[in-house]
Each structure stands twice: as C-alpha cells, then as structure tokens.
C-alpha positions in Angstrom: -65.4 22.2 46.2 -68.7 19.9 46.5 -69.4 16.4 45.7 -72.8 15.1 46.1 -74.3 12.0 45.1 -78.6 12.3 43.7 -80.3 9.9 46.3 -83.1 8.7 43.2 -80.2 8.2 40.4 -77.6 7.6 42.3 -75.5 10.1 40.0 -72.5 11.5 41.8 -71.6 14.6 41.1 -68.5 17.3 41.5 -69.0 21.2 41.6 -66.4 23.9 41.8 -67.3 27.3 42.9 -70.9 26.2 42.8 -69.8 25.3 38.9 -71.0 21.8 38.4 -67.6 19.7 36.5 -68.3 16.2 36.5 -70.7 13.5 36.9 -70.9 10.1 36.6 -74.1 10.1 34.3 -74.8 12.8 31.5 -71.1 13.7 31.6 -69.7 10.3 30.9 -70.1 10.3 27.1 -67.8 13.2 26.8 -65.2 12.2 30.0 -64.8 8.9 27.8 -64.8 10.0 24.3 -62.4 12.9 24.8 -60.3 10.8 26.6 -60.1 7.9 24.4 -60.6 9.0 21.1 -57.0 10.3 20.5 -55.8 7.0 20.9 -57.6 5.8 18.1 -54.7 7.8 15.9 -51.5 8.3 18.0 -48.8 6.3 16.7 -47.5 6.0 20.3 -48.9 6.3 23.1 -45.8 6.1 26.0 -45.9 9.6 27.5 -49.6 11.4 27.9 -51.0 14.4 29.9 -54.2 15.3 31.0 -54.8 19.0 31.5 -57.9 19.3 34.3 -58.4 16.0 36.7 -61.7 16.9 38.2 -63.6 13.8 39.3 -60.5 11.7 37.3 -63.0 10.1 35.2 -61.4 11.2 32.0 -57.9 10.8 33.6 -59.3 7.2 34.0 -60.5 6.2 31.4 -57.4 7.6 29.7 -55.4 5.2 32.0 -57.1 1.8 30.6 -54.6 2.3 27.4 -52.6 -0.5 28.7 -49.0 0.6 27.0 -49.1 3.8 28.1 -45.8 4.3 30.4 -46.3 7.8 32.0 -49.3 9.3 32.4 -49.1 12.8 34.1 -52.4 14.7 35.4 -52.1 18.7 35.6 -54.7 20.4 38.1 -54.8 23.7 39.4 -56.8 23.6 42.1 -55.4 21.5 45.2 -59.1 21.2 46.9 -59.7 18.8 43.3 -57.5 16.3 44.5 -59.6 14.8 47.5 -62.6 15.2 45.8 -61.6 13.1 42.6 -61.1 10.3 45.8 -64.5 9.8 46.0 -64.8 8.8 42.6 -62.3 6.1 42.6 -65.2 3.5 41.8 -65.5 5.2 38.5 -61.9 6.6 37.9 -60.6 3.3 38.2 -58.6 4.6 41.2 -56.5 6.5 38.8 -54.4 8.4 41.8 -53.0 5.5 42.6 -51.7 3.9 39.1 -48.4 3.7 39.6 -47.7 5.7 36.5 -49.7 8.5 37.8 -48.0 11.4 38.3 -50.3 14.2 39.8 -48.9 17.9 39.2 -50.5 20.8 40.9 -50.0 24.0 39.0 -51.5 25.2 35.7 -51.9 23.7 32.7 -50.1 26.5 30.9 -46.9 27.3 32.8 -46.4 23.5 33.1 -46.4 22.9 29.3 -43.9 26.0 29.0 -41.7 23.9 31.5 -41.7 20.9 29.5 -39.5 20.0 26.9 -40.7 20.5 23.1 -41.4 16.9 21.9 -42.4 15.1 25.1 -45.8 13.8 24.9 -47.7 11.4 22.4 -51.1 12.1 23.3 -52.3 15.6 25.4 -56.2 15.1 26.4 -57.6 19.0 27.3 -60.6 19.2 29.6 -60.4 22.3 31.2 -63.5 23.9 32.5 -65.4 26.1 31.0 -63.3 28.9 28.4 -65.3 32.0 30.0 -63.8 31.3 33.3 -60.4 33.4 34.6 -57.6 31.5 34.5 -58.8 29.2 32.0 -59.7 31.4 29.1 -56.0 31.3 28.2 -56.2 27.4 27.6 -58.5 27.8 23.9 -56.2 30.6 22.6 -53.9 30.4 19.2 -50.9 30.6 21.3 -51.7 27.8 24.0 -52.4 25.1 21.0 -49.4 26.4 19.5 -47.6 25.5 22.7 -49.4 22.7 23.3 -48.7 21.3 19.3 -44.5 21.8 19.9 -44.9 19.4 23.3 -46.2 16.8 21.1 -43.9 14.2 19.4 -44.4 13.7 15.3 -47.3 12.1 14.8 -48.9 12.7 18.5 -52.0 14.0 19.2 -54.1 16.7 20.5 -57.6 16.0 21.8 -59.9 19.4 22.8 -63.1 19.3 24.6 -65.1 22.5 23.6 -69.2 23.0 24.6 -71.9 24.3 22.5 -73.9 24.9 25.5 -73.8 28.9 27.0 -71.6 30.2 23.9 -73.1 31.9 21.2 -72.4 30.5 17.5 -70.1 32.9 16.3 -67.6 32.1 19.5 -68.1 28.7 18.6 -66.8 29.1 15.4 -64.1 31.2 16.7 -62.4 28.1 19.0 -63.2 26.0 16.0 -61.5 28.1 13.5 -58.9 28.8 16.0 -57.6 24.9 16.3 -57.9 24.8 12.9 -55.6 27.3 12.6 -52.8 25.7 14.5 -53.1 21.9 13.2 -52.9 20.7 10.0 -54.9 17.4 10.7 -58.2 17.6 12.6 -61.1 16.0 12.8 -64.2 17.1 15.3 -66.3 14.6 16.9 -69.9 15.1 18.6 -70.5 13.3 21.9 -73.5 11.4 22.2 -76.4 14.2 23.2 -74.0 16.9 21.0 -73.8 18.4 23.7 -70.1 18.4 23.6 -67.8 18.7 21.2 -64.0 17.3 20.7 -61.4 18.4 18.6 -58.5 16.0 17.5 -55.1 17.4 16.2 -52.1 15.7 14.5 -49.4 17.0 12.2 -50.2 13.5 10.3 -53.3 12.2 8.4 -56.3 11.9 10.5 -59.0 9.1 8.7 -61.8 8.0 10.8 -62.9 4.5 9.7 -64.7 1.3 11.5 -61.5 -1.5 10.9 -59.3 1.4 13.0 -61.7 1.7 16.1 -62.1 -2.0 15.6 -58.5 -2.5 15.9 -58.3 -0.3 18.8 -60.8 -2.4 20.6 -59.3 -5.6 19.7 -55.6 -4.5 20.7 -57.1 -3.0 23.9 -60.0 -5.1 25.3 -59.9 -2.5 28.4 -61.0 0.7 26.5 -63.1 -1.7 24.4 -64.9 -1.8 27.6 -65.0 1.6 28.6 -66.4 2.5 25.0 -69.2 0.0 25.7 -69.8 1.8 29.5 -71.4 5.2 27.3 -73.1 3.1 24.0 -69.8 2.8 22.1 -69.0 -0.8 21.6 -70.1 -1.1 18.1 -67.5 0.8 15.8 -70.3 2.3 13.7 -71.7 3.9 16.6 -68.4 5.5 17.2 -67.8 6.6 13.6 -71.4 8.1 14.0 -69.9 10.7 16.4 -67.5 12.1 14.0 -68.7 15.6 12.5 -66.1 17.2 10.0 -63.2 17.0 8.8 -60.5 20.4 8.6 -61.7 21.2 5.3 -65.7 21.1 7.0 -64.6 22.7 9.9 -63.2 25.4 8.1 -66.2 26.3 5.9 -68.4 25.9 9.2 -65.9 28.4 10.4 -65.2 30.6 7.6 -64.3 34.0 8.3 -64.6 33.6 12.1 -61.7 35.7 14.2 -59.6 34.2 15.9 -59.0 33.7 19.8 -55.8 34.9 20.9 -54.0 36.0 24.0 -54.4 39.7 23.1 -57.6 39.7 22.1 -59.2 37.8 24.5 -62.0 37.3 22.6 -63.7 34.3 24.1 -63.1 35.5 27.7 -64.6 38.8 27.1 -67.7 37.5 24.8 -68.5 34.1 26.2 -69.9 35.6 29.4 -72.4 36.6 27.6 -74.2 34.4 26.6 -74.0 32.5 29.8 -77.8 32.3 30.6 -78.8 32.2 27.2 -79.8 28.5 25.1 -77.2 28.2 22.3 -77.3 25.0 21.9 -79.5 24.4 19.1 -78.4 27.4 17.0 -75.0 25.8 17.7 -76.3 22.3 16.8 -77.7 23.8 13.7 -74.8 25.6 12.3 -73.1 22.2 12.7 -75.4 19.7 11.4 -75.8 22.2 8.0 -71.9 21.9 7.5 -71.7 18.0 8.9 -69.5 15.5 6.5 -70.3 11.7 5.8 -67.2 9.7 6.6 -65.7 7.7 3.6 -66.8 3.7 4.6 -68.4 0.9 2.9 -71.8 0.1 1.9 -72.4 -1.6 4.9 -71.6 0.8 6.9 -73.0 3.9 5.4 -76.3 2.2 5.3 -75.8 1.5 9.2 -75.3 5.3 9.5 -78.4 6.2 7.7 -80.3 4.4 10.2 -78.0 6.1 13.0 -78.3 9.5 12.1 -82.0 9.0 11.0 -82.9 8.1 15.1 -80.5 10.9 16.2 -82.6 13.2 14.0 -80.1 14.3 11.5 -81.7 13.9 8.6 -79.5 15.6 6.0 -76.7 12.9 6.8 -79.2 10.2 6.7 -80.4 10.8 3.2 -76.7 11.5 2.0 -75.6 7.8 4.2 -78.5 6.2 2.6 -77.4 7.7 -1.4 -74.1 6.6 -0.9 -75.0 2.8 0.3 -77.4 2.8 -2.6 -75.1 4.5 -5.2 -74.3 1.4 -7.2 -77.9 -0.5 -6.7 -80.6 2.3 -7.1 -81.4 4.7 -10.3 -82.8 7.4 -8.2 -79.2 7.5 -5.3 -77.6 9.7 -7.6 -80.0 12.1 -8.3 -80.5 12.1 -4.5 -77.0 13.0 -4.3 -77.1 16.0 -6.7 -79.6 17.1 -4.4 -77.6 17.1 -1.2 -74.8 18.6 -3.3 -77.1 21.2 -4.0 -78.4 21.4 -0.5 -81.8 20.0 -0.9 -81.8 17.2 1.2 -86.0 16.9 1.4 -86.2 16.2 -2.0 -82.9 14.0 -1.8 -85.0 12.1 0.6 -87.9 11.8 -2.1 -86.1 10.3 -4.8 -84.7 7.3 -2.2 -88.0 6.2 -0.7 -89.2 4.1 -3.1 -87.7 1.0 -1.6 -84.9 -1.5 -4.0 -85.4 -4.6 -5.4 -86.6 -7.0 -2.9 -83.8 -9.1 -4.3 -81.5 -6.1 -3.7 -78.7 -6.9 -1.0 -79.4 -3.2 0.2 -83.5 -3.9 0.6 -83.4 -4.9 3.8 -81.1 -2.0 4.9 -83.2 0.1 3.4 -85.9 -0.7 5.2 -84.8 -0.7 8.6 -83.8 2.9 7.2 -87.4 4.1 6.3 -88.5 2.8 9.1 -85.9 5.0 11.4 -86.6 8.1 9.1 -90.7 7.3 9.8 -90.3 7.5 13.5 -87.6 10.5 13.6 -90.4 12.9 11.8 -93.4 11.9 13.8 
C-alpha cells in the first residue's frame, strides 16, 4: 500500500499493489458522483454500505447525507485502513463519524451475512473487475445478492470503467445489471471516464427540480457536488447516459457475467494495455438518450453536450427546445430518429426569430457547436 502526494499539483494519491485507487484530482468526479447520486432516488436513506474504502473519499462524501443513521464501510484489505488516514482532509475524517462502522472482510461474504432487507442505499466501488478476488463483485449472482439486502425502494449504485476493457465486456457488465434490476439508469462522470449504474426495484426519473431538491434539503452534498463542477442541476442531469430500455439496446445480445462463467475475469485481462476508451465512448454516445426536461433546460443541454463534444445529443437537445418555436426542429428530429444527426444539425442552424424566446438560447448554442468542431 502507497500513498504519495505530486509535489507540482499537490494531488495525493493511493496505490495498491502498485495499482493506483484513488486520488484527490482526476478521481474525484467519480468518488463523488458514485457516491451521491443514489441519494438523489432512495426513499430512505437510514442504513447504507460502502463496498471498497480506499482513500475514504467516496465513503465521505457518502457521509455528508445528513439523515443517514448507520453508515458501514466494507474493506478487504487491512493495510487500506491507515492509508485512507492520510486523506482525512478530503474524507471528511470519515473513520471517525460516529456512525462509522468500519468492517474488515469481503464485500461478498459480508452481504451473505446480512439480513435480506437491511440497507437503503449500497454505493459499490470495488477496484478494478479483472482483479482476483474482486471479479466476483460485477457478477449476476452478487447484484442479485446485493438487490435482496436492499429495502423496497433502496438503491444500488455501481461504478464500472470504460478504460482497459474491451467493448463487448462492457456491454457484458452493462447488460448484466440490467439483468437483475428493473429500474436503472447509467450515468457518465465528467471525463466519461467512468461510468455508474443506479438500480431500484421503483421508478428511476432523472430531472433538474429532484437534484435541486436534493441540494436544497441537503446544503452539505450541495457542496460536495459543487467541489467536482456539479452545483448547477443541469450540469448534473448532463451526466446521465441511458435509461434500462437504452442500456439494453446498447447491450443487446451481450452474455452475461456470472459466477460460472467468469467471463469478465478471464477476458478483461486482456485488454489491459490496450486504449478502449474511445471505442467504449463511441458505442455509448451512438446509443445515448436525452432526458425528458423542459425547454429551458434541454436548450441548456445542447450547449452542454455541444462543448463536451457530443454532438448527436446536442442537435436532438437543441430540436426538442425548439419543437414548438421552429419549422425546421421537427424535421431535425426525424433525422435523429433516423440516425442522421449531421443533417439534423443543418435544418436547426438557421437561427429563430430574433423575437423568439429560444433566440438567444440558440445562439449561445451555435456558438458552442462552432467551437466543438474547430
């Protein structure tokens, strides 16, 4: 177990086995999201467990949810503990929170010792899925397990990478959740470097007044939102991906991952040293979904996804805010629909009206679109 600290950045960092877990920089944005996001749809939030403690930044930010009352913390390796420690400035000392409870053993023998129904919210950051020992954590039967140790109406939240995996595995893990919960929803961190699953046996509907809610109900993980970018709702709705239905068809035919077949553990490996990230980004961004929102906000999205470089949910953000206002939005959408998206983009750029209440959104559009294709 290392932890180091960059002397130019300052960025702290935590390895295992020379593996490199944590970090208080290009990490964060996932440690936060996958920990908070869940919370955004649990009906209650009392008793939650974090499989993986690491640096305790996700266990930390977990912890600013002021009503929860228990909050256990699952490691498996003991040398973790003492390490996390010298994160405490950006854990928020999350060892010593008095409803800590910090259990050394693994993830999956302690969910087989606990009682069917006993959490609200489970938050899964394990390390990598081609590892030993932790390959058994993204199989069919450990979110099965993991779905009866959640209450009705309690959530699941799943870190997965799209770094070192090759596409078709990804779609494996993504078809396997998908598989075991009948709500999901799949979120993209901010560099997409990341990915989280969220799992419910209810409804699952990402919308700005919710994460506003959740901000003004909890000012504390209002303010760890705003520590990675996140403050502004739209910027959080901006990370969501697909919905069960997208997932699916991004996953369509994929096997599945299960304890026999070890399928991840044996394949991952493979593509260890190999980029995936892009191919993986691809086959995401072709099957990607526009939340249902207001005019307002889809046209905020347009400009969002327009400067993240995702122009096919640009154009479709941009048709929707100008459905009712412009001639040419829904022939742009007939063209997503039929998976043009160039010429979608074509039929909008004439601009509205200048006496249009969506001219001025519109143009703050083009002008994102302009700089994202030079």
């Amino acid at each position: 177990m290392t932890v180091a600290r960059v002397r130019d950045s300052g960025t702290v960092w935590m390895a295992n086995n020379g593996k490199v877990e944590a970090s208080t920089l290009r990490d964060m944005p996932t440690q936060v999201l996958v920990a908070l996001l869940p919370f955004e749809f649990a009906e209650s939030v009392d008793r939650v467990l974090v499989i993986g403690l690491a640096s305790g930044i996700t266990a930390g930010a977990v912890s600013q949810v002021p009503d929860i009352r228990t909050l256990e913390v699952v490691e498996l390796e003991p040398a973790v503990v003492p390490g996390a420690r010298l994160f405490d400035a950006y854990n928020h000392g999350v060892l010593d929170d008095p409803r800590t409870q910090l259990v050394i053993n693994d993830a999956r023998n302690h969910l087989v010792r606990a009682e069917p129904g006993k959490y609200q919210v489970i938050v899964s950051e394990p390390s990598n899925p081609w590892i030993t020992g932790v390959s058994n954590l993204f199989t069919r039967e450990f979110f099965e397990l993991g779905r009866s140790r959640l209450a009705p109406g309690g959530v699941w939240a799943q870190w997965v990478q799209t770094y070192g995996m090759g596409p078709e595995d990804l779609r494996t893990l993504l078809a396997t959740f998908t598989e075991v919960y009948p709500e999901v929803l799949l979120f993209g961190t901010l560099e997409d470097a990341d990915l989280i699953l969220i799992g419910s046996d209810r409804p699952l509907l990402p919308t700005t007044e919710r994460f506003a809610a959740t901000n003004a109900r909890w000012p504390t993980v209002a303010a760890e939102f705003g520590l990675i970018g996140m403050s502004d709702p739209r910027m959080l709705l901006s990370t969501f991906v697909a919905d069960r239905d997208g997932i699916r068809s991004i996953a369509k035919d994929a096997p599945l991952n299960t304890d026999d077949n070890a399928r991840i553990e044996h394949s991952a490996p493979l593509y260890l040293h190999t980029r995936t990230a892009t191919d993986n980004l691809d086959q995401l961004l072709a099957g990607a979904q526009v939340p249902a929102a207001d005019v307002e906000t889809w046209g905020a999205l347009a400009s969002i996804y327009a400067k993240k470089g995702d122009l096919r949910r640009s154009v479709w953000a941009m048709a929707l805010a100008m459905e009712g206002d412009s001639p040419y939005a829904r022939r742009a959408l007939e063209g997503i629909q039929q998976g043009d998206w160039e010429d979608a983009l074509r039929e909008l750029a004439p601009p509205p009206d200048p006496d249009s209440p969506i001219s001025e959104t519109h143009r703050r559009w083009r002008d994102a679109v302009r700089k994202s294709v030079e």
